[in-house]
N, C-alpha and C positions, 0 to 999 in steps of 0.2 A: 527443543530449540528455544533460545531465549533472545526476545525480542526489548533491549532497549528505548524506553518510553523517555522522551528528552523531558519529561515531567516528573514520569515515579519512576524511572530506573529500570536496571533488568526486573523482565518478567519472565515468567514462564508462557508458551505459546497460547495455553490453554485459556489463557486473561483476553486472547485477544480474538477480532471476528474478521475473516477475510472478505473485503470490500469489494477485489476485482481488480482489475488489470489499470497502472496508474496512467496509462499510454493513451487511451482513448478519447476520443473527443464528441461529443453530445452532439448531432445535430440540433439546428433552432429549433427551440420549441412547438415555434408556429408552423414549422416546417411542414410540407404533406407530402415531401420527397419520402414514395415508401421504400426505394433500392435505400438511401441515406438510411434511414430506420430500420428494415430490416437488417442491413449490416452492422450497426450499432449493436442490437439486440443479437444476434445470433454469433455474428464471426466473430472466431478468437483464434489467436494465436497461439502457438505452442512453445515458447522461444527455449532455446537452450544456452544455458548461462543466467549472464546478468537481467535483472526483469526489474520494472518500474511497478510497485504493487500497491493497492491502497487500503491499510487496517486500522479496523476501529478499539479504541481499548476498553472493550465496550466490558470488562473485569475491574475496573479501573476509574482512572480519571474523562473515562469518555472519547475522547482527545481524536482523532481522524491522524491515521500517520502515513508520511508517504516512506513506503521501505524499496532498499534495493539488494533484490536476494538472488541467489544463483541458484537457481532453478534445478542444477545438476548437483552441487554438494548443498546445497541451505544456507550456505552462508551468507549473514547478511551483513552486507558493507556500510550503510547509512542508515539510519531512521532520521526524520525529520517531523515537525508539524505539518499539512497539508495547505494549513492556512499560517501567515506570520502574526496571525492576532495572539496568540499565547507568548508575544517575548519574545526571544530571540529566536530563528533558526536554527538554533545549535543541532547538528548533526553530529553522532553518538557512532561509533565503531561498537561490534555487540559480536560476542563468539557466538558458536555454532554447538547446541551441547546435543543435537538431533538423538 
């Protein structure tokens, strides 16, 4: 699978480290809702298709990317930055070489 890095270009998957599910949301810190934490920490979802993912390119330029991959063939539709401090958002179309 080759995962386009809108920095260094296709890579191969092996450059890259899976971060976890891009959908989630953190409860506050301060927070001492334990149902709220426990389900952060434990529940996941299994989605079939399109999925919100988040990988580090940590082979690479480092860089935190958000990708959108199909969960049932690997194809991945977008890569993006995570954060818009690297420059543009440009989001990258990336074949599927599984």
């Amino acid at each position: 699978m080759l995962i386009t890095c809108p920095y260094c270009g296709p890579r191969d998957v092996i450059e890259f480290t899976y971060q976890g599910d891009g959908n989630r949301e953190r409860p506050d810190p301060a927070s001492q809702n334990f149902e709220a934490w426990n389900a952060y920490v434990y529940d996941r979802l299994n989605p079939a298709g399109d999925h919100n993912e988040i990988w580090q390119h940590s082979g690479g330029c480092r860089a935190h990317l958000r990708v959108v991959r199909n969960t049932l063939t690997h194809e991945i539709s977008s890569v993006a930055f995570v954060r818009g401090d690297h420059g543009s958002s440009a989001r990258h179309k990336a074949e599927d070489k599984a």
